[in-house]
C-alpha positions as CSV (number, residue, x, y, z in Angstrom):
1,X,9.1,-43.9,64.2
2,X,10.8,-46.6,62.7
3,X,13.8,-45.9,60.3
4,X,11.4,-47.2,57.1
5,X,8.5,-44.9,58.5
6,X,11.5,-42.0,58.5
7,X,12.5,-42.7,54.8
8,X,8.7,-42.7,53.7
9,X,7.9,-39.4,55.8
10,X,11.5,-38.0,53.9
11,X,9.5,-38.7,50.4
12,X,6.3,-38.0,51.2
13,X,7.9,-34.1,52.3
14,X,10.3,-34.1,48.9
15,X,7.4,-34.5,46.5
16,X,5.7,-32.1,48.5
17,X,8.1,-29.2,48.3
18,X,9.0,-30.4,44.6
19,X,5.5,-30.0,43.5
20,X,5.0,-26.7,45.1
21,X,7.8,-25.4,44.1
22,X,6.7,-26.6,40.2
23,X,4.0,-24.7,40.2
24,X,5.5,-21.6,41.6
25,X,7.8,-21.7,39.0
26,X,4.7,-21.8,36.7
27,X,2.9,-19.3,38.0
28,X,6.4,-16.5,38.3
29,X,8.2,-17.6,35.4
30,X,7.5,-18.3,31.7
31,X,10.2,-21.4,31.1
32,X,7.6,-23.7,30.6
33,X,5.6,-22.1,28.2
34,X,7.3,-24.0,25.4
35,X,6.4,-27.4,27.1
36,X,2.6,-26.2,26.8
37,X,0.3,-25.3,23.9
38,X,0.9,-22.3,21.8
39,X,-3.1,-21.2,23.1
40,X,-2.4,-22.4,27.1
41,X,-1.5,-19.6,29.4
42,X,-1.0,-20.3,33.7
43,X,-2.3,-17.8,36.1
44,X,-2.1,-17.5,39.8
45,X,-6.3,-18.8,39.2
46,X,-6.5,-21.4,37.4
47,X,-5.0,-22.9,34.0
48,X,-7.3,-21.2,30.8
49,X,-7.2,-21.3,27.1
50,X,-6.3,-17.9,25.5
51,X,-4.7,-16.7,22.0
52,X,-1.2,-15.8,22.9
53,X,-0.7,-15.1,19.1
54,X,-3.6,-13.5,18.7
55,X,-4.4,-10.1,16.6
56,X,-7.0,-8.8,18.3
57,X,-4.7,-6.6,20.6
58,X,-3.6,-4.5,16.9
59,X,-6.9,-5.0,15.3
60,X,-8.7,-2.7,18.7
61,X,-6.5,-0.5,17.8
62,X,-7.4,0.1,14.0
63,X,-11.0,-0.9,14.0
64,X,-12.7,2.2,14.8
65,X,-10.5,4.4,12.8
66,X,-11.5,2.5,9.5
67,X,-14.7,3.6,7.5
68,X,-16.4,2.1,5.2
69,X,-16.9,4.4,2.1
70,X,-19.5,4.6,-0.3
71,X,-19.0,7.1,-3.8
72,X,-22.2,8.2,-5.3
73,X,-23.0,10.1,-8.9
74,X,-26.2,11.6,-8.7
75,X,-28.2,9.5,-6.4
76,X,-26.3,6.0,-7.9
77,X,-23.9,4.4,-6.0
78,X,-21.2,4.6,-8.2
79,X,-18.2,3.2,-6.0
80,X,-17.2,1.3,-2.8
81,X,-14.0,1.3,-0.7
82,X,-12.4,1.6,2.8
83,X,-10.6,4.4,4.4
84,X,-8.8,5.3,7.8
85,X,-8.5,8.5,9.8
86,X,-4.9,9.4,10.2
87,X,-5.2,13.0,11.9
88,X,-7.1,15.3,13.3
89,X,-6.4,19.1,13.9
90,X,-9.0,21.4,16.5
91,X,-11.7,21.1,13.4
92,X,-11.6,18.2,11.4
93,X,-10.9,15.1,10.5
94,X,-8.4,13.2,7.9
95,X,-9.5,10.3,6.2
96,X,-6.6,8.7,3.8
97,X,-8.4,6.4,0.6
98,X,-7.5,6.0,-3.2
99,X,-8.6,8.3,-5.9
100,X,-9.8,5.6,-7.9
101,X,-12.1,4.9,-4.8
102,X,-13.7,8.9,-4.8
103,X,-13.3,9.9,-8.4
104,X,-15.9,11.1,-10.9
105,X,-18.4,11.0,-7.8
106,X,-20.4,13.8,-6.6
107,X,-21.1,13.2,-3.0
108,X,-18.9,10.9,-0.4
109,X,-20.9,8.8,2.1
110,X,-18.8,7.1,4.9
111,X,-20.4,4.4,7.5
112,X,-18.7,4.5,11.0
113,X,-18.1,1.5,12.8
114,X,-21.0,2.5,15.6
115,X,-23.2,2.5,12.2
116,X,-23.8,6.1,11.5
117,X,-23.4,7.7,8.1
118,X,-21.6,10.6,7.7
119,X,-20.7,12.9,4.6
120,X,-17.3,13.3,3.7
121,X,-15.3,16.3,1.9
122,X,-12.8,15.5,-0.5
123,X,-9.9,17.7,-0.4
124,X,-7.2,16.5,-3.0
125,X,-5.9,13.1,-4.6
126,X,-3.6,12.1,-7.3
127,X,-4.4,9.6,-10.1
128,X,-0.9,8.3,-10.2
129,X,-0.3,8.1,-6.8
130,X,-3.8,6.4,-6.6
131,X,-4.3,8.6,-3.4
132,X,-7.1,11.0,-1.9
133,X,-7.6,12.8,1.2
134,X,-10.9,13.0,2.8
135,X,-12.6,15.6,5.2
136,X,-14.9,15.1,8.3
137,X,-16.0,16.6,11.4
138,X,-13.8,16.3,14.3
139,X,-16.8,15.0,16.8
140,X,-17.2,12.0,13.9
141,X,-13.9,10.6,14.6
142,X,-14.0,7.4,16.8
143,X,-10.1,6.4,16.5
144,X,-7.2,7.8,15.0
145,X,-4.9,5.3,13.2
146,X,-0.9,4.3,14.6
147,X,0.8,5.4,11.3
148,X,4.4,3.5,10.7
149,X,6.4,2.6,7.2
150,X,7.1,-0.3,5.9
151,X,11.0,0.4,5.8
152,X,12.3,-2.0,8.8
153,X,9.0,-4.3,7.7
154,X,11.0,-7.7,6.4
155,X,9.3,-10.6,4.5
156,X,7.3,-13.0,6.0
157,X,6.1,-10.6,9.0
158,X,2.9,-10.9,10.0
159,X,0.5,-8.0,8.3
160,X,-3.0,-8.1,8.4
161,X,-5.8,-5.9,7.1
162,X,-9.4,-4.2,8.2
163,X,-11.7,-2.6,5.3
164,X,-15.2,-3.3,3.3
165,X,-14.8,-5.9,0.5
166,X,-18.1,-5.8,-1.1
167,X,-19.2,-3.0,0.4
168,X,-21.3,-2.1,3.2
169,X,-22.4,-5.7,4.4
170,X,-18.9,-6.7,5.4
171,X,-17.1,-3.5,6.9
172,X,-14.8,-4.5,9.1
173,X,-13.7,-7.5,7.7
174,X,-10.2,-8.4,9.0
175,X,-7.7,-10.9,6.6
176,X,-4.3,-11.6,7.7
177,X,-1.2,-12.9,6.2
178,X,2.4,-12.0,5.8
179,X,4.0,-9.5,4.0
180,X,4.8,-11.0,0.8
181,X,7.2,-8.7,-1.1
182,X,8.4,-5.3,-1.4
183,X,9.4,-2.9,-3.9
184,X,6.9,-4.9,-6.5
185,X,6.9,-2.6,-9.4
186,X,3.3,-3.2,-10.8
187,X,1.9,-2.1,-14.1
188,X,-1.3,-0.4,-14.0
189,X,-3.9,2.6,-16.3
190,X,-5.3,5.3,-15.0
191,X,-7.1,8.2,-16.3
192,X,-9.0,4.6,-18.0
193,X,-6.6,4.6,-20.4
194,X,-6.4,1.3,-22.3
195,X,-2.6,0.7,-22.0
196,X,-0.8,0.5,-18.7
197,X,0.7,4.3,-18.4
198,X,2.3,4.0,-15.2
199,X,4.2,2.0,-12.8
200,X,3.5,1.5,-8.8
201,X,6.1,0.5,-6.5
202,X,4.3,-1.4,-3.7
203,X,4.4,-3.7,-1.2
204,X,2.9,-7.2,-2.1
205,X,0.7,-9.5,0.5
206,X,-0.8,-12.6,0.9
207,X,-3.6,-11.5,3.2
208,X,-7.3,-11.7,1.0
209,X,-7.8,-8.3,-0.7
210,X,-11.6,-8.0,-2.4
211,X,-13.1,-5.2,-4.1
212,X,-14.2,-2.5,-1.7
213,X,-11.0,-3.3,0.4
214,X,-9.2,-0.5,-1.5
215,X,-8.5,2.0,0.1
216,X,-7.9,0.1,3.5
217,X,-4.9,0.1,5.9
218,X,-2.4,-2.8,5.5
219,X,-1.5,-3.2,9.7
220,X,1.8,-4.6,10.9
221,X,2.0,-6.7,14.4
222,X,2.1,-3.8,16.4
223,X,-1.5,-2.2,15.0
224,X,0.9,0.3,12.9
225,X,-0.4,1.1,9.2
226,X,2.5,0.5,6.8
227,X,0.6,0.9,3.9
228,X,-2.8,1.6,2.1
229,X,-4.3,-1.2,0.0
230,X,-4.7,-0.8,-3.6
231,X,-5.2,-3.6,-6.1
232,X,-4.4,-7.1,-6.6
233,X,-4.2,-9.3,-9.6
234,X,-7.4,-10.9,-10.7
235,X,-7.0,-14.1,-12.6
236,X,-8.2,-17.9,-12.4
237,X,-4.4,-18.8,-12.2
238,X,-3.5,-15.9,-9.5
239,X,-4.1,-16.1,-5.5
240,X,-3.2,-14.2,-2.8
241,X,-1.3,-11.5,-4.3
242,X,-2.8,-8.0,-2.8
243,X,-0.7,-5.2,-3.2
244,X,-0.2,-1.8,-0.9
245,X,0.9,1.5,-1.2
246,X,4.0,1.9,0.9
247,X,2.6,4.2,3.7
248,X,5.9,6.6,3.7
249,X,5.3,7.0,-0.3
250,X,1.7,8.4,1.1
251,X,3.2,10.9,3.9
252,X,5.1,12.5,1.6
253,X,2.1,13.8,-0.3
254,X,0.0,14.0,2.4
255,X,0.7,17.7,3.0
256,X,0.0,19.0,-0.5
257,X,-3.0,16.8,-0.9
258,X,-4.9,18.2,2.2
259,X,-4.4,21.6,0.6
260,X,-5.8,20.3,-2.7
261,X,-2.6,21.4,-4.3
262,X,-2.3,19.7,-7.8
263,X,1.1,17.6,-7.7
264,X,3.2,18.7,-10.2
265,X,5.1,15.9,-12.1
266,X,8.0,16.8,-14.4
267,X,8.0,16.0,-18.1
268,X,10.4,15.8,-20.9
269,X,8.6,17.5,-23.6
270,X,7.3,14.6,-25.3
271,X,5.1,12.5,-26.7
272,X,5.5,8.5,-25.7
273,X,4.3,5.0,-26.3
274,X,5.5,1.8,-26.3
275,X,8.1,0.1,-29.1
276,X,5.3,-2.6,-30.1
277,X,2.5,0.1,-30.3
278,X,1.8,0.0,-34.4
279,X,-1.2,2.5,-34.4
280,X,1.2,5.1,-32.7
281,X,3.9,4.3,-35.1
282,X,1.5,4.8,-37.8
283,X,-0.3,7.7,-36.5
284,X,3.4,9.6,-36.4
285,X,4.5,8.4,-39.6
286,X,7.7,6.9,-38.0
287,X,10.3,4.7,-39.6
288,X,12.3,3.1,-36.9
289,X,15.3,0.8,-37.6
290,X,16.3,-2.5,-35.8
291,X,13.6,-1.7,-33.1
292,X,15.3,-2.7,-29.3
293,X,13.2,-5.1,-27.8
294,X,12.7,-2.8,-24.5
295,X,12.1,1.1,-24.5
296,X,9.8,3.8,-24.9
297,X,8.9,4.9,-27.8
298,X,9.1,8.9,-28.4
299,X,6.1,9.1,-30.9
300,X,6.4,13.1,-30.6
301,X,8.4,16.1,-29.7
302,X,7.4,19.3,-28.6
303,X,9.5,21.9,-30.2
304,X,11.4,23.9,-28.1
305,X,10.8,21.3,-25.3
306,X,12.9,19.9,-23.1
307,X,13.7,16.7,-24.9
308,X,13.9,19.2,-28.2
309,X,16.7,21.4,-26.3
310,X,19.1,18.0,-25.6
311,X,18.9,16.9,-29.1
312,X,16.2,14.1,-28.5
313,X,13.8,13.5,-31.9
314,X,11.1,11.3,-33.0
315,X,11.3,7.7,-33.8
316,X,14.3,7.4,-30.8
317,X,13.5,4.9,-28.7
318,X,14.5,5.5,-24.6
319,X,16.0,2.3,-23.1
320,X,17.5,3.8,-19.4
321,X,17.3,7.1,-17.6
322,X,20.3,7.6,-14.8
323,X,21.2,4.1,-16.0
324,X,17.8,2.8,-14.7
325,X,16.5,0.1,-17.4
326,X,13.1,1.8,-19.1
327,X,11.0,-1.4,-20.1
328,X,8.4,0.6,-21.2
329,X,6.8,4.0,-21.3
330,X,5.0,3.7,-18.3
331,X,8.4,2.7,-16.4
332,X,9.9,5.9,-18.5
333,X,7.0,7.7,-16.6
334,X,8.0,6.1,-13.5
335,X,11.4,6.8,-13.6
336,X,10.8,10.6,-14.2
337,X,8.5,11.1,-11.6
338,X,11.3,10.4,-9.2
339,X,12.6,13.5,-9.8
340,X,11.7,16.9,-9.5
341,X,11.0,19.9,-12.2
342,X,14.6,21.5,-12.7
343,X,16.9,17.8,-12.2
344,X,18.9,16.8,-14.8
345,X,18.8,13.3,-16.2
346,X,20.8,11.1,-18.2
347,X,18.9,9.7,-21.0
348,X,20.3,6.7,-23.0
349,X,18.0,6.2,-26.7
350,X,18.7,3.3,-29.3
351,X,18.6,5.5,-33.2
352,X,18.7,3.7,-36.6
353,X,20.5,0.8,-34.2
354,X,23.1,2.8,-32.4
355,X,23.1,4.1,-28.9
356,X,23.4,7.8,-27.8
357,X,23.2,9.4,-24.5
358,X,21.8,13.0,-23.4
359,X,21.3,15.5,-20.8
360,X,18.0,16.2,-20.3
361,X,16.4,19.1,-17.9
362,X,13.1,18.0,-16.6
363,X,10.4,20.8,-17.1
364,X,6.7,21.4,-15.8
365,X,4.1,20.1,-17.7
């Protein structure tokens, strides 16, 4: 062979061992999946499409431990949500909703995801923690759910959620988004009181949250619950902005409500409103000078109370407890039920104009 036919033969072998080596390095190592499509994948087969970002890993996971659940009053259907099985002992079955979802109902219907309907149990739930635990038969449970907190969860992770919106027809929807916000503090009534009474501190998403969706999990990447969906705002100007319970504000409650024990939140001995609330002022005869433009208004005190003992009287106004700003009197409530009966707080009130401070000891309602 000529010295040309040598060179050419040289070439012909370097592209060969160049291009073999390419695609072992394709098939052994990832280094060139950032040269490809986000959706393109090698295998020792063949090239295919798949989802490397995909959700559907976390959503198997979840799926069947969600339920679908249906409140009825009489023989009316009287409320729709979503709920997920968190536990299970050698008997039963734990189903985590909202209250708002099972109140003033008299029988609990839940549909499985393999389409059978089930009666549920409920065991206990808080209006103000907007929480309810449900009870089923151990050989109904399908899945159990991957529960997590949203404490190490940072902005703009990926969340996603699973639950009914509308109802029945659409269980098992799945939205996704990213988680939003945290520590929203949300005004909301309860007990369908015309004035918003209490304050929710929740985590805040983009993903699409519908009626019948309450009650749902709110998953992270990993097919770990991190919260339980409860509202969003409904307005023409509003979109995308769901908002979940923190799930570690739920396990701390879980205990008592499973044994239907009523949670007992401490009080000062008083009656409240808000500042700009002119029936209440009028109701209690109250003459309050150079009103603050924040506070809660105490419209009443119970005699030998605990708001009586440290000196507190009617017509004060409370602006901060433990130095924590009080917009309002359902962010007074809020800020008391951080505490338990027995602490001592510092209460800071605005009378006839001046500021005062006091010692308050937080009793049982």
């Amino acid at each position: 062979m000529n010295k040309v036919g040598r060179i050419i033969l040289g070439i012909v072998i370097g592209l060969i061992i160049g291009i073999l080596g390419m695609y072992t390095l394709m098939l052994f190592t990832p280094v060139l999946d950032k040269f490809l499509p986000s959706s393109t994948v090698i295998t020792k087969d063949k090239t295919k499409v798949v989802e490397k970002s995909s959700l559907a890993p976390s959503i198997k996971k979840i799926k069947n431990a969600v339920v679908a659940i249906e409140g009825y009053k009489s023989t009316q259907k009287g409320s729709t949500g979503t709920g997920f099985v968190y536990k299970v002992d050698d008997k039963y079955g734990y189903i985590l909703t909202n209250q708002h979802v099972i109140a003033n109902v008299d029988s609990i219907h839940l549909i499985l995801t393999n389409d059978k309907v089930i009666e549920g149990k409920a065991l206990g739930g808080d209006e103000y923690l907007d929480l309810a635990v449900i009870q089923v038969d151990k050989k109904d449970v399908l899945a159990i759910a991957d529960l997590g907190t949203s404490e190490k969860s940072e902005i703009g992770d990926q969340v996603f959620t699973v639950g009914s919106p509308l109802g029945e027809e659409y269980r098992g929807s799945v939205t996704s988004g990213i988680l939003s916000g945290k520590d929203r503090m949300v005004s909301v009534n309860v007990s369908n009181s015309t004035n918003s009474d209490w304050v929710m501190k929740v985590l805040q998403t983009d993903a699409a949250v519908n009626p019948g969706n309450s009650g749902g999990p709110l998953v992270n990447i990993n097919g770990q619950v991190i919260g339980v969906i409860s509202m969003k705002l409904s307005d023409e100007d509003i979109e995308g902005m769901g908002f979940a319970i923190p799930m570690e504000t739920a396990l701390a409650h879980l205990d008592a409500l499973e044994k239907n024990k009523t949670i007992e939140w401490p009080v000062m001995g008083i009656s409240m409103s808000n500042i700009d609330d002119a029936g209440a002022i009028y109701k209690y005869r109250l003459n309050i000078k150079k009103k603050p433009s924040y506070g809660a208004l105490v419209a009443k005190v119970e005699k030998d109370g605990a708001a009586d003992k440290a000196g507190l009287k009617s017509g004060d106004v409370i602006v901060a407890v433990d130095g924590q700003k009080v917009k309002n009197s359902a962010y007074l409530r809020y800020e008391l039920y951080k505490h338990k009966i027995g602490d001592k707080v510092e209460v800071t009130y605005i009378r006839d104009g001046k500021e005062g401070k006091t010692k308050v000891t937080l009793e049982k309602e």
